[in-house]
NUVO-28765 format. One record per residue: residue in one letter; chain; x, y negated, z of N, C-alpha, C in turn. Coordinates in Angstrom, 3 decimals, always signed. Layout:
REM residues N
SITE   aa   ch       n_xx       n_yy       n_zz      ca_xx      ca_yy      ca_zz       c_xx       c_yy       c_zz
SITE    A    A          X          Y          Z          X          Y          Z          X          Y          Z
...
END
This chain:
REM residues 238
SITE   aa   ch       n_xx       n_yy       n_zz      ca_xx      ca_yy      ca_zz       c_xx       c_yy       c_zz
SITE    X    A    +58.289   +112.127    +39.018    +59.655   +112.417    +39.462    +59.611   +113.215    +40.765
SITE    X    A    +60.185   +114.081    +41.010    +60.517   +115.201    +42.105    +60.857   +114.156    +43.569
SITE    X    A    +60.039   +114.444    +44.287    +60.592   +113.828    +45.623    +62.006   +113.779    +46.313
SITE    X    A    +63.039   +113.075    +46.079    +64.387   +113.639    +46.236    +64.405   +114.362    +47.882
SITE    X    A    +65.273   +115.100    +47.910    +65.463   +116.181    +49.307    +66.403   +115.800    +50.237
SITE    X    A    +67.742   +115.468    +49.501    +68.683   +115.323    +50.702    +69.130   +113.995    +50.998
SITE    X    A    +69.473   +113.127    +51.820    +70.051   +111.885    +52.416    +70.584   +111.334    +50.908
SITE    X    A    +71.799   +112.067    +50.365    +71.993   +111.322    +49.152    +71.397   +110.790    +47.949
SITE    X    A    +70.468   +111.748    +47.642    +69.443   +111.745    +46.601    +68.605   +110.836    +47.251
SITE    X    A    +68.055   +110.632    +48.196    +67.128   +109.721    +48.761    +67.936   +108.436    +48.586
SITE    X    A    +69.192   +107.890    +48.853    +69.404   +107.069    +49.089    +70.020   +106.341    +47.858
SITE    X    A    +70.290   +107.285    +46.605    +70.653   +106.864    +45.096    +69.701   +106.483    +44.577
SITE    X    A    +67.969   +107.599    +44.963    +66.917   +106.970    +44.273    +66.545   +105.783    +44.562
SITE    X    A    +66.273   +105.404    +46.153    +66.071   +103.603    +46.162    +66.794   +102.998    +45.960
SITE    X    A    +68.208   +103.075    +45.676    +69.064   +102.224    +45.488    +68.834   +102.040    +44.244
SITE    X    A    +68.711   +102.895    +43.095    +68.142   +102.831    +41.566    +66.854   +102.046    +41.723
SITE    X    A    +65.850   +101.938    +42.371    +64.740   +101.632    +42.130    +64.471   +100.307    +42.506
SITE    X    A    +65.824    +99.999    +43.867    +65.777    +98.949    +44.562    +66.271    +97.488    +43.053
SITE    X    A    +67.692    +98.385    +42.055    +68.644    +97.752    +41.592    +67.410    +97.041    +40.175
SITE    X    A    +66.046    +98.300    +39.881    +65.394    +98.063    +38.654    +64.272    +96.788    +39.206
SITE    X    A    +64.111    +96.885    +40.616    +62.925    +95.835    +40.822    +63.761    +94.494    +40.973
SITE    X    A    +65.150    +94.135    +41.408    +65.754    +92.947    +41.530    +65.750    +92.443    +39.758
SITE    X    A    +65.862    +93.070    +38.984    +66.027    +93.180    +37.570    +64.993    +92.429    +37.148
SITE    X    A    +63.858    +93.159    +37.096    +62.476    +92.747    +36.644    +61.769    +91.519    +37.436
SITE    X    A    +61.769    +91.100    +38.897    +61.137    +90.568    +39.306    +62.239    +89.387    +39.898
SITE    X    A    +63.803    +89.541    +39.808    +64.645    +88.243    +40.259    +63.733    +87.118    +40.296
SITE    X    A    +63.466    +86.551    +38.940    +63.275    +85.306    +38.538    +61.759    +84.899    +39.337
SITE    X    A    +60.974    +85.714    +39.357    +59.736    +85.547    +40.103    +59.490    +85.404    +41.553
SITE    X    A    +60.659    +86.199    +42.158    +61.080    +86.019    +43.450    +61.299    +84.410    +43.918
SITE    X    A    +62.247    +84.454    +42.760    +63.021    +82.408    +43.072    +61.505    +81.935    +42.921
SITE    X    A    +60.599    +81.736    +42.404    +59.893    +80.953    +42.115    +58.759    +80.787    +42.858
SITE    X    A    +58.588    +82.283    +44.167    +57.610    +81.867    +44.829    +58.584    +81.656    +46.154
SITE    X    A    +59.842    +81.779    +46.346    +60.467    +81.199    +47.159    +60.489    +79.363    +47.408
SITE    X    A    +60.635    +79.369    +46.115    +60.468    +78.012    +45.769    +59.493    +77.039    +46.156
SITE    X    A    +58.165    +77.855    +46.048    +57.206    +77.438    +46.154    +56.586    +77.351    +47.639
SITE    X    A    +57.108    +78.449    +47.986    +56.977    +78.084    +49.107    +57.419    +77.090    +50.641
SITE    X    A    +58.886    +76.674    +49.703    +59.810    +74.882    +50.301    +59.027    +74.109    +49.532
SITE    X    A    +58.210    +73.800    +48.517    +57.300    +72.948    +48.565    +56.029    +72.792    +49.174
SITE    X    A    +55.579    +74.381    +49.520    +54.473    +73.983    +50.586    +54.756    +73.627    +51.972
SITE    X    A    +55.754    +73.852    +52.383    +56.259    +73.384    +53.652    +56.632    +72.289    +53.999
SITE    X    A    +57.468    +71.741    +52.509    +57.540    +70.547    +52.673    +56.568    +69.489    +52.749
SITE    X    A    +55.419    +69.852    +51.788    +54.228    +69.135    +52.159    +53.931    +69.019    +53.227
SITE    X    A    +53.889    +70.247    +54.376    +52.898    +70.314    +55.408    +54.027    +69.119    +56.893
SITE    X    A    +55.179    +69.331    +56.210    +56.565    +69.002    +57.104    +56.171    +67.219    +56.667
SITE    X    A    +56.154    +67.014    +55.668    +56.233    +65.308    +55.211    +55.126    +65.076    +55.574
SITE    X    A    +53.487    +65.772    +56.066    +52.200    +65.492    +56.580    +52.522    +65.228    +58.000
SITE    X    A    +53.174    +66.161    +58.799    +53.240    +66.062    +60.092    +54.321    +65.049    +60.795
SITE    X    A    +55.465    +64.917    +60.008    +55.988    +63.740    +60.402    +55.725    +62.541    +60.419
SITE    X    A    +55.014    +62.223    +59.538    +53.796    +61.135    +58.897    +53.080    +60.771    +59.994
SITE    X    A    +52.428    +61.746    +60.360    +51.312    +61.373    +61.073    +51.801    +61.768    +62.503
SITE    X    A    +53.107    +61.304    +63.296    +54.078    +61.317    +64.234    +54.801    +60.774    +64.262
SITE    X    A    +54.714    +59.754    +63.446    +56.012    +58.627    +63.688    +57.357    +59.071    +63.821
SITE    X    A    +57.504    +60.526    +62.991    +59.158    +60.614    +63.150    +59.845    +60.260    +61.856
SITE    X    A    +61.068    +59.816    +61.715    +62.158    +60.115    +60.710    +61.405    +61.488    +59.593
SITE    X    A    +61.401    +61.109    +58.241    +61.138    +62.007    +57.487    +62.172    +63.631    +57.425
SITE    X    A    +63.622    +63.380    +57.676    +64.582    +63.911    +57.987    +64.073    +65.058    +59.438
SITE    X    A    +63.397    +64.621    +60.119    +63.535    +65.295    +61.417    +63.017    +66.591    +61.358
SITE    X    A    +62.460    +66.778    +60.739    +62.146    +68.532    +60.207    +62.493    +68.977    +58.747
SITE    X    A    +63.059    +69.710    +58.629    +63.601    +70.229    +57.051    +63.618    +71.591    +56.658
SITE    X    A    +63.260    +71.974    +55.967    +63.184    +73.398    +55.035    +64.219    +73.682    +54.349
SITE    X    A    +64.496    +75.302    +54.448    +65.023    +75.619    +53.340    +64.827    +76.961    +53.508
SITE    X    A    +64.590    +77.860    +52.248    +63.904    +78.659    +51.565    +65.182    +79.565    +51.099
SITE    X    A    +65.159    +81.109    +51.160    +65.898    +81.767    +50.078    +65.308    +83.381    +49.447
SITE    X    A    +66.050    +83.821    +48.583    +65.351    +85.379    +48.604    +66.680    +86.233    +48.506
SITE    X    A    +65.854    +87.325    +49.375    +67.389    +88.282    +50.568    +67.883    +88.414    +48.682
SITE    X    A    +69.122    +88.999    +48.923    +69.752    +89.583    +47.852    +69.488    +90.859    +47.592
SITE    X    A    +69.984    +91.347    +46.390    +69.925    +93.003    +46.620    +71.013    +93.785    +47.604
SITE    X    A    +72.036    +93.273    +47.582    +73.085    +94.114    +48.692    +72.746    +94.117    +49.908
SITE    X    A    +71.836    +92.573    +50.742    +71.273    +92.150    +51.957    +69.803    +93.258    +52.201
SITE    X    A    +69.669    +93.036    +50.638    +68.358    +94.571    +50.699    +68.815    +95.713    +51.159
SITE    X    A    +69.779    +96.734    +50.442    +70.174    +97.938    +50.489    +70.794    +97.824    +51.851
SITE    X    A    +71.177    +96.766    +52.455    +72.115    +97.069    +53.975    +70.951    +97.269    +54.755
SITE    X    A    +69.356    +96.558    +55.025    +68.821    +96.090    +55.488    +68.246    +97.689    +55.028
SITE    X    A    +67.874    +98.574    +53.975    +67.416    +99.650    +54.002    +68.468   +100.435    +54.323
SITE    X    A    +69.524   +100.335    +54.715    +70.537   +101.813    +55.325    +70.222   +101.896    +56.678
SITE    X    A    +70.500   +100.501    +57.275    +69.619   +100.278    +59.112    +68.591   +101.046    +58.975
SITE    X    A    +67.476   +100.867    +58.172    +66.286   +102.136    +58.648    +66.617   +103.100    +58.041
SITE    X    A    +67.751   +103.480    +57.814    +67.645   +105.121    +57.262    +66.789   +105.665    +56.018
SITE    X    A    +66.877   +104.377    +55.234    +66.327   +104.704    +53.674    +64.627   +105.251    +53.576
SITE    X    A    +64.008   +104.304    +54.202    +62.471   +104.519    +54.394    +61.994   +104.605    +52.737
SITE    X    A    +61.144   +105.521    +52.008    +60.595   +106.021    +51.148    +59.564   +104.641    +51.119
SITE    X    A    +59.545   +103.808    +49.560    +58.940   +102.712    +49.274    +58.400   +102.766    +47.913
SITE    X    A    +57.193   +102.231    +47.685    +56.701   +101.855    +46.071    +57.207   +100.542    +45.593
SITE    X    A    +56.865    +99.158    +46.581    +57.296    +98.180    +46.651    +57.933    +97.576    +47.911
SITE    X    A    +58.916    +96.838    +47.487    +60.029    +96.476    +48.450    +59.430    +95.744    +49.868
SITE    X    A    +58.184    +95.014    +49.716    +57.532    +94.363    +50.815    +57.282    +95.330    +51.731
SITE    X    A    +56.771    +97.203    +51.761    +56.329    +97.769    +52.270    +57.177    +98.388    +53.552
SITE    X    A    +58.140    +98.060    +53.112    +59.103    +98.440    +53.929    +59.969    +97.175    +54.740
SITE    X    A    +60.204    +95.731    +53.709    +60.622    +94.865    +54.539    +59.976    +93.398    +53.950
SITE    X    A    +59.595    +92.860    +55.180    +58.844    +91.549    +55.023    +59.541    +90.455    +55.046
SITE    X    A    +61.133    +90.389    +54.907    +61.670    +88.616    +54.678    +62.238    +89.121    +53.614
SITE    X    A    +62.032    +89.573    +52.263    +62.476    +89.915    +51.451    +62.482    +88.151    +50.438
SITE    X    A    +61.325    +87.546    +50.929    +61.612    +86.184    +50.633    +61.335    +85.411    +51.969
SITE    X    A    +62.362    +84.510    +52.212    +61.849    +83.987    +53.558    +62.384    +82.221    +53.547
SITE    X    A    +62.070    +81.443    +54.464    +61.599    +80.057    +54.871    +62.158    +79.930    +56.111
SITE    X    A    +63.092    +78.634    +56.248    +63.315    +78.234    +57.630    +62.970    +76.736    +57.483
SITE    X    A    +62.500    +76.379    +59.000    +61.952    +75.310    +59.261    +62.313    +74.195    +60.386
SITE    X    A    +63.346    +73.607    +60.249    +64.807    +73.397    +61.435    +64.353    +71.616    +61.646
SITE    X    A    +63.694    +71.690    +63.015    +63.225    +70.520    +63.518    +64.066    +69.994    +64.438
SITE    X    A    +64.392    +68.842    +64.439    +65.316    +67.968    +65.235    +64.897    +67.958    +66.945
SITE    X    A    +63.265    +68.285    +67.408    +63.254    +68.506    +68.506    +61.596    +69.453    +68.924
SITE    X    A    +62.461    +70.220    +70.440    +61.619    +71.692    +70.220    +60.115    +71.509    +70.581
SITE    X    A    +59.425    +70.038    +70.831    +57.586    +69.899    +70.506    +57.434    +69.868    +69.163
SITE    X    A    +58.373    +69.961    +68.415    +57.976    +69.714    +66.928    +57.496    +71.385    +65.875
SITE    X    A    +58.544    +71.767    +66.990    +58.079    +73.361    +66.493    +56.800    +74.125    +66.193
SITE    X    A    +56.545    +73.781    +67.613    +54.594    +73.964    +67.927    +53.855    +72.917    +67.033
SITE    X    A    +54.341    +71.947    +66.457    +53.460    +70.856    +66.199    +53.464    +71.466    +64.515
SITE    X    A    +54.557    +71.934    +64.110    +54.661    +72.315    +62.212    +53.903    +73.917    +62.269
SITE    X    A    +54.072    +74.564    +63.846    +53.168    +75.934    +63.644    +51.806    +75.614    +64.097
SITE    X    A    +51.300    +74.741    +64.454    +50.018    +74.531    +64.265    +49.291    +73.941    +63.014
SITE    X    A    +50.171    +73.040    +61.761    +50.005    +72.923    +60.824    +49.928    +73.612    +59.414
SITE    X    A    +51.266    +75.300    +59.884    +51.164    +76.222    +59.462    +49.363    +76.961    +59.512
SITE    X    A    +49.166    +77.242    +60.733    +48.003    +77.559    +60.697    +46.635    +77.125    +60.265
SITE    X    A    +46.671    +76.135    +60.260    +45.631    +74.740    +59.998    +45.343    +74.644    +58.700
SITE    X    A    +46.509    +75.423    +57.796    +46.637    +74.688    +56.212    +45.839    +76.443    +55.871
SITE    X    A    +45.162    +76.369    +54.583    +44.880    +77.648    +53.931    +45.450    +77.927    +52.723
SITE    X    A    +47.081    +76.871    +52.462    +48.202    +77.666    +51.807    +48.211    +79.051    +51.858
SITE    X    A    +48.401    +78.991    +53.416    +49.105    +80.442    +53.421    +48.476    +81.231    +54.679
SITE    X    A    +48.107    +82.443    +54.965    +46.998    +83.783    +55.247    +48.289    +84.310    +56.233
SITE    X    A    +48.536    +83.788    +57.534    +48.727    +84.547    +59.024    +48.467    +85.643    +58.820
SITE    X    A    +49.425    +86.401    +59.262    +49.158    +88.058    +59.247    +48.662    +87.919    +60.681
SITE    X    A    +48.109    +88.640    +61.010    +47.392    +89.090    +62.329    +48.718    +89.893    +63.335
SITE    X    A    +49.211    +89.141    +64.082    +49.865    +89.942    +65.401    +51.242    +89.259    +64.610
SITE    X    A    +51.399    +88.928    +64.105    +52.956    +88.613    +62.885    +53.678    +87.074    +63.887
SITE    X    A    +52.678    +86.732    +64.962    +53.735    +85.755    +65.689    +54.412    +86.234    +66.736
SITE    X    A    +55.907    +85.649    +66.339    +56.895    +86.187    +67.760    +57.166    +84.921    +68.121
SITE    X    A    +57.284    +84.282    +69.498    +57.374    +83.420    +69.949    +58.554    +83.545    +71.186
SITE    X    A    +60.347    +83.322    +70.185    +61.119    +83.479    +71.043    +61.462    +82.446    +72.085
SITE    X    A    +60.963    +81.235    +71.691    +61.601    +80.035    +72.438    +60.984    +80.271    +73.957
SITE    X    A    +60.025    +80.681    +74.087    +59.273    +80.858    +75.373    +59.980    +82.352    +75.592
SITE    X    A    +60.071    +83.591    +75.053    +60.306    +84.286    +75.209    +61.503    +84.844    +74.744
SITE    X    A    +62.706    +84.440    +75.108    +64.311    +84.301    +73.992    +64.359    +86.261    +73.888
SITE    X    A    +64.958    +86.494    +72.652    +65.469    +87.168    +73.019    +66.718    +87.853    +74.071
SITE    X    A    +67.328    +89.259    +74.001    +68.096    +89.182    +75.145    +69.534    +88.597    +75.021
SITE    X    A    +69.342    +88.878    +73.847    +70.710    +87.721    +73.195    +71.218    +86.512    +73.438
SITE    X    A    +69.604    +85.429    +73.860    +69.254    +83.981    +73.681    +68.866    +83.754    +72.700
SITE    X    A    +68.859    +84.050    +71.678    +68.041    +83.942    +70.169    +66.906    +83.116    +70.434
SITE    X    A    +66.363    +82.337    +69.550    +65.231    +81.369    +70.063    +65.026    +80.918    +68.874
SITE    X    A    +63.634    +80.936    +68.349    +63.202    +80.523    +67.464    +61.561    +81.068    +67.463
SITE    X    A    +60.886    +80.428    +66.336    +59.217    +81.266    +66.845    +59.562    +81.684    +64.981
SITE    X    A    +58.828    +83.560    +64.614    +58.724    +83.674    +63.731    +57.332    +83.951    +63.324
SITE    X    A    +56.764    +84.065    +61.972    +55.636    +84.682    +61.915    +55.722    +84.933    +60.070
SITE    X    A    +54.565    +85.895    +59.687    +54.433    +86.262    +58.396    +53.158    +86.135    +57.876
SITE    X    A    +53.257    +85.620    +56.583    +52.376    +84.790    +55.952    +52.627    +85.371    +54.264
SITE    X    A    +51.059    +85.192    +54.066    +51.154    +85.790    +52.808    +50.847    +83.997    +51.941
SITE    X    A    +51.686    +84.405    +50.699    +51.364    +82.890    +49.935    +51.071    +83.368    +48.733
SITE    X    A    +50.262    +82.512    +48.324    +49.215    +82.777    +47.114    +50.224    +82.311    +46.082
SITE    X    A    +50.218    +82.649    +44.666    +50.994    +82.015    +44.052    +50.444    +83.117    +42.286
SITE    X    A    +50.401    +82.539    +41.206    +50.427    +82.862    +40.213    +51.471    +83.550    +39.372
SITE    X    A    +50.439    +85.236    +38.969    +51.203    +85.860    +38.098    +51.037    +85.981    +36.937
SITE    X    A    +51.802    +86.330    +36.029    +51.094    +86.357    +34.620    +51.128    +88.308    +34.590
SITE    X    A    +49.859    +88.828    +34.055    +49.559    +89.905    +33.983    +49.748    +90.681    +32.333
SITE    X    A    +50.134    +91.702    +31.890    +50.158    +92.273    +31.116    +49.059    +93.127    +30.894
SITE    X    A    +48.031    +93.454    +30.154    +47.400    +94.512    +29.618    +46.638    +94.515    +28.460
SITE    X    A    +47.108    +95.724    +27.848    +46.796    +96.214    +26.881    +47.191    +95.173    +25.856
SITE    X    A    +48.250    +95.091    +26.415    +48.966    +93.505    +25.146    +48.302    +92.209    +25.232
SITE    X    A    +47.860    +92.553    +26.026    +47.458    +90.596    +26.677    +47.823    +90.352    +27.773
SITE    X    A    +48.017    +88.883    +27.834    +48.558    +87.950    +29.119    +47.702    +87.297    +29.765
SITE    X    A    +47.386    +87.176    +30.710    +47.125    +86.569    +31.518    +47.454    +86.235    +32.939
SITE    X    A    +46.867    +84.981    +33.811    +47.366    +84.693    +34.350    +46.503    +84.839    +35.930
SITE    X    A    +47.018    +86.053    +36.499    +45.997    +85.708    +38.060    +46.717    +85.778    +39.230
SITE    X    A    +45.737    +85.645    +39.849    +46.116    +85.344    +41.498    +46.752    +86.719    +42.255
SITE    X    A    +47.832    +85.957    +42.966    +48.834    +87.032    +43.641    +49.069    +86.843    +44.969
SITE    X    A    +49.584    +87.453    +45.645    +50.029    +87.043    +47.451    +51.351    +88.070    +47.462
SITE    X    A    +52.165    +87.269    +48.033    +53.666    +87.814    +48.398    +53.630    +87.196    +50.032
SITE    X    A    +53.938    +88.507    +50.508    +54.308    +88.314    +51.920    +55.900    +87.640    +52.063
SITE    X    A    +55.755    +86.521    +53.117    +56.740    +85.585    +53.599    +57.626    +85.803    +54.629
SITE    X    A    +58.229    +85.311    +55.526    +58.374    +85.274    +56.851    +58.781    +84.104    +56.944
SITE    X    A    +58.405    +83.090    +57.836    +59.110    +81.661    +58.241    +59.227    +81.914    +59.408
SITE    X    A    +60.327    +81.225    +59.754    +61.052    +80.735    +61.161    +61.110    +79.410    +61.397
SITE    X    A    +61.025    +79.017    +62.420    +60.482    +77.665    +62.748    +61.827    +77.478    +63.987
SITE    X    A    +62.364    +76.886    +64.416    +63.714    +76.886    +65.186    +64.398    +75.084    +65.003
SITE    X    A    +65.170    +74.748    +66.248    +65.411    +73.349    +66.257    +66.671    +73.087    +65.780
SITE    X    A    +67.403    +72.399    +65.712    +68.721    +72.013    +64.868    +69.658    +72.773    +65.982
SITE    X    A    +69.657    +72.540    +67.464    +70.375    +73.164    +68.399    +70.169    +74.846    +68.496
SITE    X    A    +68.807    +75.147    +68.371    +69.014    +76.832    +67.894    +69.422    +77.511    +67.050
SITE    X    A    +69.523    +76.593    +65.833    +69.690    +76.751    +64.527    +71.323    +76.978    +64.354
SITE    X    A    +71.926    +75.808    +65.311    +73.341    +75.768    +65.413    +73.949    +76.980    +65.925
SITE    X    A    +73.265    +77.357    +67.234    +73.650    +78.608    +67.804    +73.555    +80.102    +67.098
SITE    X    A    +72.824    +80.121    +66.182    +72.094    +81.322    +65.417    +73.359    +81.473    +64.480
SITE    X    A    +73.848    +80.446    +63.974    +74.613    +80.077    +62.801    +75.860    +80.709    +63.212
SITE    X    A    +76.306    +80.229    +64.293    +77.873    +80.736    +64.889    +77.796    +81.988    +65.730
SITE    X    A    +76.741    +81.898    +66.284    +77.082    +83.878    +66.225    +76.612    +84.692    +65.596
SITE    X    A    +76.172    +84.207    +64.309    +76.166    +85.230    +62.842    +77.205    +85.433    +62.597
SITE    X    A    +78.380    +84.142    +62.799    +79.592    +83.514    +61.747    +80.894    +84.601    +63.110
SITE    X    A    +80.334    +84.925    +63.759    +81.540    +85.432    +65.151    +81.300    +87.019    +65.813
SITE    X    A    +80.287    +87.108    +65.719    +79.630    +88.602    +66.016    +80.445    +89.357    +65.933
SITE    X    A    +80.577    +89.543    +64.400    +81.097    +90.777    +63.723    +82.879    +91.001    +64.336
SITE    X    A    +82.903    +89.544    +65.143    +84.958    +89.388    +64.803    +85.203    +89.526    +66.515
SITE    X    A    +84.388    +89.918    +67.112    +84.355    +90.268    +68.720    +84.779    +91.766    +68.574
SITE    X    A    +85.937    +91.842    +69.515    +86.437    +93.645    +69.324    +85.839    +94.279    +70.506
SITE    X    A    +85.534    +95.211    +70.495    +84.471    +96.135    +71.338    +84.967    +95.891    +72.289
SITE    X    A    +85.839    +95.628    +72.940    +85.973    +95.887    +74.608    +85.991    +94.649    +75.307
SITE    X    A    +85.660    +92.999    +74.623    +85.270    +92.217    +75.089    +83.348    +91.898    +74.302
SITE    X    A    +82.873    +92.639    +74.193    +81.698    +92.505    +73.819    +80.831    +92.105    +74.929
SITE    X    A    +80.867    +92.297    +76.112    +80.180    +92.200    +77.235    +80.450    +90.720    +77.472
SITE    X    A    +81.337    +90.348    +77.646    +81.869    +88.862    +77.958    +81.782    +88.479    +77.051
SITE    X    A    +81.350    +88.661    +75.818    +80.611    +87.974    +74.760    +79.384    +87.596    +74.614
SITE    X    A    +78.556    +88.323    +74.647    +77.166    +88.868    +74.981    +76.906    +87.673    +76.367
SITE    X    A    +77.216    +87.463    +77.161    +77.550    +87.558    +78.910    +77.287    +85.638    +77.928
SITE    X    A    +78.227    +85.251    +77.598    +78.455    +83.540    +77.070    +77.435    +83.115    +76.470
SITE    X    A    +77.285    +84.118    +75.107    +76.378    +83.235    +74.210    +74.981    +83.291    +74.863
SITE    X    A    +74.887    +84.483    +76.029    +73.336    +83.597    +76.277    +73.710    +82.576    +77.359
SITE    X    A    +74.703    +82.442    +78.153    +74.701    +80.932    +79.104    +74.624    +79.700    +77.956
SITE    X    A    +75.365    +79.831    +76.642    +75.501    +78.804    +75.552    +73.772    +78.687    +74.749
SITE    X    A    +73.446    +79.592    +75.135    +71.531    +79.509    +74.480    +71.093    +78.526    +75.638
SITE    X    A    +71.197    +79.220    +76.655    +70.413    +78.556    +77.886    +70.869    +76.980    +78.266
SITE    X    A    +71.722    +76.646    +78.111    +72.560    +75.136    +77.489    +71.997    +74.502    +77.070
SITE    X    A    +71.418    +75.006    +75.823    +70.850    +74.602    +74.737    +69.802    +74.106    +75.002
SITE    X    A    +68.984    +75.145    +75.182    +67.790    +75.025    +75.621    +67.327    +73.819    +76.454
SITE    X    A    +68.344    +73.593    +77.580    +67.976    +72.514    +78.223    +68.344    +71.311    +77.742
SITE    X    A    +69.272    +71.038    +76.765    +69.567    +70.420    +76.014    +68.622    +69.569    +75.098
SITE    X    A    +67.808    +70.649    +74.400    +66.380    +70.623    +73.689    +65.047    +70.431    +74.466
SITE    X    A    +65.108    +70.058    +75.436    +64.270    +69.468    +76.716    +64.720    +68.099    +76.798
SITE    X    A    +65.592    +67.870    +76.926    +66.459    +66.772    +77.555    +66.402    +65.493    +76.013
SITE    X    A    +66.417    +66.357    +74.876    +66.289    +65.644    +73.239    +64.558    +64.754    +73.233
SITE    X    A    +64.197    +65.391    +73.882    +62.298    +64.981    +73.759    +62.333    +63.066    +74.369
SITE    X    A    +63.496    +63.338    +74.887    +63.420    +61.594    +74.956    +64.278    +60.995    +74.105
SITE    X    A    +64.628    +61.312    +73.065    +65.277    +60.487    +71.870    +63.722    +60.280    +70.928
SITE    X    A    +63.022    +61.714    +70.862    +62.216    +61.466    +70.108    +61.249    +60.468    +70.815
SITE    X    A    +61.066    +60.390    +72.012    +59.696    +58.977    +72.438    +60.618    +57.711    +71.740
SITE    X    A    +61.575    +57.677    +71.881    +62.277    +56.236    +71.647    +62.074    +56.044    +69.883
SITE    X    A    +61.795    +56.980    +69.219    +61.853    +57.058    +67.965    +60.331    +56.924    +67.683
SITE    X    A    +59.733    +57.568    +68.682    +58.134    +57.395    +68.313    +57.924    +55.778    +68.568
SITE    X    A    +58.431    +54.958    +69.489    +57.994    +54.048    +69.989    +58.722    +52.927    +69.226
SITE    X    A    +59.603    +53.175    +68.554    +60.214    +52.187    +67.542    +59.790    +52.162    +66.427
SITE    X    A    +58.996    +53.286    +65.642    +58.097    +53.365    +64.765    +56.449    +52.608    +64.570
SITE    X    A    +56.010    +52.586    +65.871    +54.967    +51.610    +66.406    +54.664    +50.144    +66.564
SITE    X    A    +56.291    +50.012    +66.867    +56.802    +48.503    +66.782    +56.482    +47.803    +65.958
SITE    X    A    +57.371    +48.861    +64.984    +57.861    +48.548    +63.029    +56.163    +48.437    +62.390
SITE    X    A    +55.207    +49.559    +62.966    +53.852    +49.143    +62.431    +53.125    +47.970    +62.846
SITE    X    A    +53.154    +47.745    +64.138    +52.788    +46.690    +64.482    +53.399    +45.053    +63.799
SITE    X    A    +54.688    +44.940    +64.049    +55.095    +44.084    +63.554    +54.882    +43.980    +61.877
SITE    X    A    +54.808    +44.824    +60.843    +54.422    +44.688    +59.453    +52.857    +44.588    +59.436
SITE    X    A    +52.224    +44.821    +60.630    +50.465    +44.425    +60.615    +50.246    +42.978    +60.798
SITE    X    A    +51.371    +42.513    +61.891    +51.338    +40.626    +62.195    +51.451    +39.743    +60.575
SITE    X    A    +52.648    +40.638    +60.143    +53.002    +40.141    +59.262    +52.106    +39.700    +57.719
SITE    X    A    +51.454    +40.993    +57.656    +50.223    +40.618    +56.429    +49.723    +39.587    +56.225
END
């Protein structure tokens, strides 16, 4: 096919190409999305386990962008020329990981790393909580490739081999999570000439937070230490 030339033609062809790969590969998408809230959840029900927290206190949930969230997400870059959709954007399936308090963060991304589920991209950690964005945004991200089974076609046979789809998880606490949420949900409905005094709030309302999520680390000792109890006392008991 002829390399298209002008802005429009460029931007009908990926949009055609974008509309034939959601087609063919939807269902495969869900399934390593999927798969990948069960590896998390494993690694999430390991680490709470072995921390004496509430099983609840860290939770997953998993989705895959849409195609319209695609095509908006390729008009922002100005319709970058792609074979496959990963090459151009990496949360095309992505993972959040929303912990009740912010040592827990570091504690599920060191388990991230620890596990050989899933293959750390090299340089792929952003670490906003230490470093917020200018927004206040706060969360740590990174990208990870996850192994997961394809079934292969050739020459009229099936089989079944090994694949890697690049991820992105975010790791973020119920209080960042909250904040992320409502100025997704408000952004857009701020009229330009109070944008500054918008901007100006939500990071004093991050920085709130933040100390907030400092200040939470002693609910969790009281939770660690009531869990200890409960072991101890069912050890008397035997």
């Amino acid at each position: 096919m002829t390399e298209p030339r002008t802005q429009k033609e460029r931007r009908d062809f990926l949009t055609e190409r974008a509309i034939r790969f959601f087609d063919c590969y939807g269902e495969e998408l869900e399934s390593i999305s999927q798969l990948l809230k069960i590896r998390l959840d494993q690694l999430t029900s390991a680490y709470t386990l072995e921390n004496k927290l509430p099983r609840k206190a860290v939770v997953v949930h998993s989705r895959v962008k849409s195609l319209a969230s695609f095509l908006r997400k390729l008009e922002k870059t100005d319709w970058p020329m792609f074979g496959y959709p990963t090459e151009v954007i990496t949360d095309l399936i992505g993972a959040r990981v929303i912990c009740w308090f912010v040592d827990d963060c570091y504690g599920i991304l060191d388990y991230i790393q620890a596990t050989t589920q899933f293959r750390i991209q090299s340089r792929s950690l952003e670490d906003y909580i230490i470093d917020p964005k200018r927004t206040g945004y706060r969360a740590i991200h990174l990208l990870a490739d996850v192994s997961y089974d394809r079934v292969k076609t050739y020459r009229e046979r099936r089989t079944v081999v090994e694949d890697r789809m690049i991820c992105e998880i975010q790791i973020r606490t119920k209080l960042q999570n909250a904040w992320a949420e409502f100025t997704h949900e408000v952004h857009c409905k701020i009229p330009s000439e109070f944008q500054a005094d918008y901007e100006t709030t939500i990071v004093e309302i991050a920085r709130r937070l933040a100390a907030e999520d400092r200040s939470a680390l002693a609910v969790r000792e009281i939770l660690q230490s009531q869990a200890e109890k409960n072991e101890l006392e069912d050890f008397r008991n035997d």
